[in-house]
DSSP file (Angstrom, degrees, kcal/mol; ACC not computed):
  #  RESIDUE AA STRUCTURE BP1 BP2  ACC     N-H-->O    O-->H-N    N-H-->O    O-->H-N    TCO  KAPPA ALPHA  PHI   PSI    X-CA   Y-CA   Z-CA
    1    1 A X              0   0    0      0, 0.0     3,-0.1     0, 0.0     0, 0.0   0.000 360.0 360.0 360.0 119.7   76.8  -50.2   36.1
    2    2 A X        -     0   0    0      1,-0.1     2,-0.1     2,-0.0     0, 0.0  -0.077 360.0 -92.3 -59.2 161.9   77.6  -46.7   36.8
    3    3 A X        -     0   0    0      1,-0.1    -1,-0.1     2,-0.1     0, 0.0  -0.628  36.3-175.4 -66.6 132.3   75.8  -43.9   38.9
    4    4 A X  S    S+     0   0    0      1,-0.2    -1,-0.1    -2,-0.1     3,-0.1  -0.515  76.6  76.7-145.3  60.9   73.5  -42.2   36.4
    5    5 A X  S    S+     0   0    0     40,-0.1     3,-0.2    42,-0.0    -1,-0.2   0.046  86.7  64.7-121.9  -8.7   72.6  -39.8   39.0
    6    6 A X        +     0   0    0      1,-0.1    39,-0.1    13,-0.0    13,-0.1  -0.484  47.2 166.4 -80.3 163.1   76.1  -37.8   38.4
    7    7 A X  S    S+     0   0    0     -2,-0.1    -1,-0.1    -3,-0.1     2,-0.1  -0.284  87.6  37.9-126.7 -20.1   76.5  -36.2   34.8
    8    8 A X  S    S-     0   0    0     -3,-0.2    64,-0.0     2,-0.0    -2,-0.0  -0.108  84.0-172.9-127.7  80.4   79.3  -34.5   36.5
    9    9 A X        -     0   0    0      1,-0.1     2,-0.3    -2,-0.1    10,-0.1   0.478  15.3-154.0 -66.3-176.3   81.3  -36.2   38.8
   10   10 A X        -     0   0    0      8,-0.4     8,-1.2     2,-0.0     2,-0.4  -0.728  13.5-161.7-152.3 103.2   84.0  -35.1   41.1
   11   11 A X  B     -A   17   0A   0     -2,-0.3     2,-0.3     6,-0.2     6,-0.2  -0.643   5.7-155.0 -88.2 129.4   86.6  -37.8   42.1
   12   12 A X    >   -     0   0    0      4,-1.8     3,-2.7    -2,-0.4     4,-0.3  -0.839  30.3-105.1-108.4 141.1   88.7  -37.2   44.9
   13   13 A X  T 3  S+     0   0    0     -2,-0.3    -1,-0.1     1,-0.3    -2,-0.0   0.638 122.8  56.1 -39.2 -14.1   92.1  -38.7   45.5
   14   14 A X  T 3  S-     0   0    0      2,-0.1    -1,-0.3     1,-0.0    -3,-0.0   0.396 117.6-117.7 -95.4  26.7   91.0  -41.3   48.1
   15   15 A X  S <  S+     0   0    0     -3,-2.7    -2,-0.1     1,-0.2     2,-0.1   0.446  72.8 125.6  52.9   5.8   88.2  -42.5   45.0
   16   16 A X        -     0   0    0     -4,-0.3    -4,-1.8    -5,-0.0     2,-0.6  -0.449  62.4-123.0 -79.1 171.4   85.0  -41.8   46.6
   17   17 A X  B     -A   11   0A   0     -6,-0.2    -6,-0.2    -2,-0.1     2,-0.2  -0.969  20.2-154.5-115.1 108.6   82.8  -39.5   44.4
   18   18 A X        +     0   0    0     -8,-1.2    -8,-0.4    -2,-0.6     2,-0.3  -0.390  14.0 178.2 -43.5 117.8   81.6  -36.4   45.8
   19   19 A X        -     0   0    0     -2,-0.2     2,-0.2   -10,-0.1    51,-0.1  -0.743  29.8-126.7-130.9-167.4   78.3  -34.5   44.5
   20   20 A X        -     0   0    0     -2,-0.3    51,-1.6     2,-0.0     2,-0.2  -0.896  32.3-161.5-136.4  72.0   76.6  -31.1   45.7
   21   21 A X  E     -B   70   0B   0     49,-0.2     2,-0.3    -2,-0.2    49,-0.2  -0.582   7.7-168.6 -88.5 138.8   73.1  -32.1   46.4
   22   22 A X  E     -B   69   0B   0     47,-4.7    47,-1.7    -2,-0.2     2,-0.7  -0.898  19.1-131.4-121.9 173.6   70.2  -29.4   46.7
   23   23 A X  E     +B   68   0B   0     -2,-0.3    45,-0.2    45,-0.2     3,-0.1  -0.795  21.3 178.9-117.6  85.6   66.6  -29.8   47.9
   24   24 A X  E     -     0   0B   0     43,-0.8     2,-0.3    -2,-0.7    44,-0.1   0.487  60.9 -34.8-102.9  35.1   64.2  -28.3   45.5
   25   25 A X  E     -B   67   0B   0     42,-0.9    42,-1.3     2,-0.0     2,-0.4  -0.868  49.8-109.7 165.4 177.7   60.8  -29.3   47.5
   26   26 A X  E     +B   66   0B   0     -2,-0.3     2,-0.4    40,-0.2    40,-0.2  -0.922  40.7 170.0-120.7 135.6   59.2  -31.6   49.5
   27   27 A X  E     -B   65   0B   0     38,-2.9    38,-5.2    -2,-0.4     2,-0.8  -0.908  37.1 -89.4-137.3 171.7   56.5  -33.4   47.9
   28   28 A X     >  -     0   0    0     -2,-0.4     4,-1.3    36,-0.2     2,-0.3  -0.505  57.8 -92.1 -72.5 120.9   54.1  -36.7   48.8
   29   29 A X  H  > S+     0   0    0     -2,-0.8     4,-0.9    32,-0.4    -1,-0.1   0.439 122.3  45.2  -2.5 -44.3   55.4  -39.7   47.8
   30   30 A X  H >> S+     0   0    0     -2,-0.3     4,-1.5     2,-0.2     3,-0.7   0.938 116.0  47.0 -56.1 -74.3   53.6  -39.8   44.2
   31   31 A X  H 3> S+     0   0    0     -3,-0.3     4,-1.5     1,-0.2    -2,-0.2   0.763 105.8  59.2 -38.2 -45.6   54.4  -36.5   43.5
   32   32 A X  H 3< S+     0   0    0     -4,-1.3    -1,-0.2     1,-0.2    -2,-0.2   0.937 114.3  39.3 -61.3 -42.2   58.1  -37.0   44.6
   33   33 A X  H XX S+     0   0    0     -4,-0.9     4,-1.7    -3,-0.7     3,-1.2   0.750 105.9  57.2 -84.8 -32.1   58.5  -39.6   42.0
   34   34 A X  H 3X S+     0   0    0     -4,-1.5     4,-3.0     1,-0.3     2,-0.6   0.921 114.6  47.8 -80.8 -38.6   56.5  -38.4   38.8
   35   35 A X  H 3< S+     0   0    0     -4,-1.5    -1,-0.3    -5,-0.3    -2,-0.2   0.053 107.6  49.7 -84.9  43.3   58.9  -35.3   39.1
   36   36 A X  H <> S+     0   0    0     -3,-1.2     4,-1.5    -2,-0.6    10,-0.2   0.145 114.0  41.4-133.2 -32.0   61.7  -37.0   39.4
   37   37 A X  H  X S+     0   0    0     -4,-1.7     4,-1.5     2,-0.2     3,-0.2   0.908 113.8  60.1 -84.8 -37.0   60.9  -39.2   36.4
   38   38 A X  H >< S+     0   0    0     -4,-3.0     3,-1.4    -5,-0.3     4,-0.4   0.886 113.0  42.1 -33.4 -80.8   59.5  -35.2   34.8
   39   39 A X  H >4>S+     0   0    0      1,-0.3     5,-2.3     2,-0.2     3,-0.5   0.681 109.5  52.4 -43.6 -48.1   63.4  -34.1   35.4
   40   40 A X  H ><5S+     0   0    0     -4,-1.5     3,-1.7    -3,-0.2    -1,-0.3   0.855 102.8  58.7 -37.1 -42.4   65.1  -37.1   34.1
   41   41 A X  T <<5S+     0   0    0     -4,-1.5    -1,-0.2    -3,-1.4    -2,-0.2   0.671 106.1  54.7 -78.9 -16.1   63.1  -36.9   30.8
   42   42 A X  T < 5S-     0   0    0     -3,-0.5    -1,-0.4    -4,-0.4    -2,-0.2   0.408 124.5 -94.4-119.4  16.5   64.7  -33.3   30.5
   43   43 A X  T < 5S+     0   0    0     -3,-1.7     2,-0.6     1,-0.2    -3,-0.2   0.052  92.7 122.6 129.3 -12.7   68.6  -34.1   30.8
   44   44 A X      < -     0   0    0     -5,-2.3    -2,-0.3    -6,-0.1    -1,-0.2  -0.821  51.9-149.4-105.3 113.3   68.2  -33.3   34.9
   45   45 A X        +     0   0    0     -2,-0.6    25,-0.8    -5,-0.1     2,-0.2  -0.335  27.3 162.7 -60.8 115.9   69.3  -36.2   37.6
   46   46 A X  E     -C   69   0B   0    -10,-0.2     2,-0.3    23,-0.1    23,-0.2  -0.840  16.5-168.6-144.8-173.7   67.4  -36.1   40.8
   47   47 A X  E     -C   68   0B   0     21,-0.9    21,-1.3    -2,-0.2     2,-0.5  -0.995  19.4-108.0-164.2 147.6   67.1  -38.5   43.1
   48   48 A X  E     -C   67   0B   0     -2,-0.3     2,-0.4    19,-0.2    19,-0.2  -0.776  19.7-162.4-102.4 148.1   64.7  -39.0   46.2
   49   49 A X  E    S+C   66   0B   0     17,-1.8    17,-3.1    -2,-0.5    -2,-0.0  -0.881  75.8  10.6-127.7 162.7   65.1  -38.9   50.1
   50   50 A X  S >  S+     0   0    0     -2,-0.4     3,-1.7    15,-0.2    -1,-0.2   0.403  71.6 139.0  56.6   8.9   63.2  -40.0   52.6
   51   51 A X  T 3  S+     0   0    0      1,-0.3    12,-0.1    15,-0.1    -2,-0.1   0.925  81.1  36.9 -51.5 -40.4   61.0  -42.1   50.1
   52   52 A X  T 3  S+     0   0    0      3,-0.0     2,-0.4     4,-0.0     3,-0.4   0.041  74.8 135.1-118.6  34.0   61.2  -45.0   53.1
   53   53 A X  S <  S-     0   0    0     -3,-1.7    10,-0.0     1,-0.2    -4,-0.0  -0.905  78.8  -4.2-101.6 119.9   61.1  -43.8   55.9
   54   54 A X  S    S+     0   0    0     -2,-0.4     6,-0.9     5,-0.1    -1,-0.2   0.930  82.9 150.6  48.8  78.6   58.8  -45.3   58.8
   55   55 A X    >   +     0   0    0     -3,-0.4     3,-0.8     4,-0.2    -2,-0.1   0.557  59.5  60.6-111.5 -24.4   57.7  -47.6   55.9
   56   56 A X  T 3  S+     0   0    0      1,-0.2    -1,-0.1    -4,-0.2    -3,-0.0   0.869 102.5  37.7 -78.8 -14.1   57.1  -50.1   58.6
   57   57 A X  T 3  S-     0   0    0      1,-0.1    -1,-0.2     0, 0.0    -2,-0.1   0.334 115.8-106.9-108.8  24.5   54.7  -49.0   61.0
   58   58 A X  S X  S+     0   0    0     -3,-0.8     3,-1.1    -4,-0.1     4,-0.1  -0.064  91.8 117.8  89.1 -18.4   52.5  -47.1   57.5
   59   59 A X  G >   +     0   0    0      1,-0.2     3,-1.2     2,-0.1    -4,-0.2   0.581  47.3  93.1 -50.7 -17.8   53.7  -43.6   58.8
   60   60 A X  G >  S+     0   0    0     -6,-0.9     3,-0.8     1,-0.2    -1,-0.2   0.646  77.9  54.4 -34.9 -35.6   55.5  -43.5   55.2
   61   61 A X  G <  S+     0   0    0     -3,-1.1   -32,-0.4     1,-0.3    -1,-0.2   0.913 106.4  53.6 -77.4 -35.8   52.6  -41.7   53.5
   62   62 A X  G <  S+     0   0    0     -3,-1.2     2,-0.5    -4,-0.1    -1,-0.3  -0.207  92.8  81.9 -86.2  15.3   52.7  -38.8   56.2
   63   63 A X  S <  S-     0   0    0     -3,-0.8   -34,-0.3   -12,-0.1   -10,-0.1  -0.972  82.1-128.0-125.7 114.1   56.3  -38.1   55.7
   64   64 A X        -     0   0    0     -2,-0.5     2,-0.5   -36,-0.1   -36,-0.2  -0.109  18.6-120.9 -59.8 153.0   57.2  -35.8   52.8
   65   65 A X  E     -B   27   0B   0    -38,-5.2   -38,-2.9   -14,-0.1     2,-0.4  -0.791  14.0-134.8-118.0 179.8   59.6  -36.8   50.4
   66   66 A X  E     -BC  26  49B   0    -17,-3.1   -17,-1.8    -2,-0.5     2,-0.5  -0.694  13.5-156.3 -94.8 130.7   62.9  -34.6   49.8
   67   67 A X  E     -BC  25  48B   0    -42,-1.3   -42,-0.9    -2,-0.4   -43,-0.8  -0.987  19.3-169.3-142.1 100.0   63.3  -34.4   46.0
   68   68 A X  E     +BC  23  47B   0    -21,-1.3   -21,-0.9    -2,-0.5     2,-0.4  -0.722  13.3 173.2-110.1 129.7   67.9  -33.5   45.4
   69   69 A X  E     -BC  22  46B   0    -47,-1.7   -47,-4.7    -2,-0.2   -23,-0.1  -0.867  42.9 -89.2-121.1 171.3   69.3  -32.6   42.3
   70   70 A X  E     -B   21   0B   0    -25,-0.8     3,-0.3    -2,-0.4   -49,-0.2  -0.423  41.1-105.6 -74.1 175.2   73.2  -31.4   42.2
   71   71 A X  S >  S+     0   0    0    -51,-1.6     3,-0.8     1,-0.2     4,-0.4   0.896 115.1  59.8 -61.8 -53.7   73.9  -28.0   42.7
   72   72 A X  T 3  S+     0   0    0      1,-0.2     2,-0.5   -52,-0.2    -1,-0.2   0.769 110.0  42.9 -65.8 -19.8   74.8  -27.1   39.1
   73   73 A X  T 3  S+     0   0    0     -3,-0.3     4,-0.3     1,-0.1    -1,-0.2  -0.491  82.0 103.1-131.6  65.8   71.1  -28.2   37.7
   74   74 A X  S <> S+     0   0    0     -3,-0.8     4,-3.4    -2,-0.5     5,-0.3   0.722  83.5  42.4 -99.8 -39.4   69.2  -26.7   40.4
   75   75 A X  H  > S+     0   0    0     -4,-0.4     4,-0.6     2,-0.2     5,-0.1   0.817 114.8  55.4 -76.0 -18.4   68.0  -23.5   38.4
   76   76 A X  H >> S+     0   0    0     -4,-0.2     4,-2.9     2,-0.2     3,-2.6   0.992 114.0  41.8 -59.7 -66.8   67.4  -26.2   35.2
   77   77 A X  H 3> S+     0   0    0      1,-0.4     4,-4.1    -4,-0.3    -2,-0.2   0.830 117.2  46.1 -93.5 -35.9   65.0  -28.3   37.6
   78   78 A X  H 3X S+     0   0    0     -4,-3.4     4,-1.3     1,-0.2    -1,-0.4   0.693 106.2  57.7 -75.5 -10.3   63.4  -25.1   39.1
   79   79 A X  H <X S+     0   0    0     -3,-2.6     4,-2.8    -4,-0.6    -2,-0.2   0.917 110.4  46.5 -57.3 -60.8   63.0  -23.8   35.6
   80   80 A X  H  X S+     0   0    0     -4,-2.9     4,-1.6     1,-0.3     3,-0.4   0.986 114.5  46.4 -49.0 -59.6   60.9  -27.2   35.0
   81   81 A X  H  < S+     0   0    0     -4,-4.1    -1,-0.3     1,-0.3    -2,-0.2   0.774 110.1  47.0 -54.3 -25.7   58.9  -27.0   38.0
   82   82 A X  H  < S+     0   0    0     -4,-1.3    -1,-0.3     1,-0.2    -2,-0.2   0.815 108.9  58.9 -96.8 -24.3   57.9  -23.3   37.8
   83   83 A X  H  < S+     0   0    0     -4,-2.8    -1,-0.2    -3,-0.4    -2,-0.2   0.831  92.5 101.3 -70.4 -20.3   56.9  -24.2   33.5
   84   84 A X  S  < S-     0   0    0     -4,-1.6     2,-0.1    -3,-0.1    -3,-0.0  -0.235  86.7-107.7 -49.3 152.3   54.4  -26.8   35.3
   85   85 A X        -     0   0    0      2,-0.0    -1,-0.1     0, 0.0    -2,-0.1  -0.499  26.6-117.6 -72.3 152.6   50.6  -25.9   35.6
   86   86 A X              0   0    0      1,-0.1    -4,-0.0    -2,-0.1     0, 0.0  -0.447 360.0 360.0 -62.1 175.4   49.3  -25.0   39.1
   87   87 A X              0   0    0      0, 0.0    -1,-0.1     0, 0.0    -2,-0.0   0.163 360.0 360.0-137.6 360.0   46.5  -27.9   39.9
């Protein structure tokens, strides 16, 4: 099964694959993930960081998480967020 967080890869002679990840927000766990599935649903590959971090001593909820697209569909994903409604 391939990475279907890439749509455009970049293979380097030694084989690893290479992206350009950028950070467009920090969000609470919940948040991180229904806009991550939001982005998917519109052609744009994101991915979360920090989703699990301290997850053992409960500190998990208190840590934002980091919500990466690649470089090249950062202004797509910021596009999305900014067409959301405040709440």
């Amino acid at each position: 099964m391939g990475c279907r967080c890439v749509t455009r890869p970049a293979w380097f002679p030694d084989g690893l694959l290479r992206v350009s990840l950028v950070e467009i927000g920090r969000f609470n766990r919940n948040e991180a993930h229904i806009l991550i599935g939001l982005l998917e649903s519109e052609g744009v590959p994101a991915v979360a960081l920090d989703g699990n971090a301290s997850i053992a001593d409960g500190s998990y909820l208190f840590i934002p998480v980091r919500v990466m697209v690649d470089d090249e569909d950062e202004a797509a994903a910021r596009r999305i967020i900014a067409a959301l409604p405040e709440s």
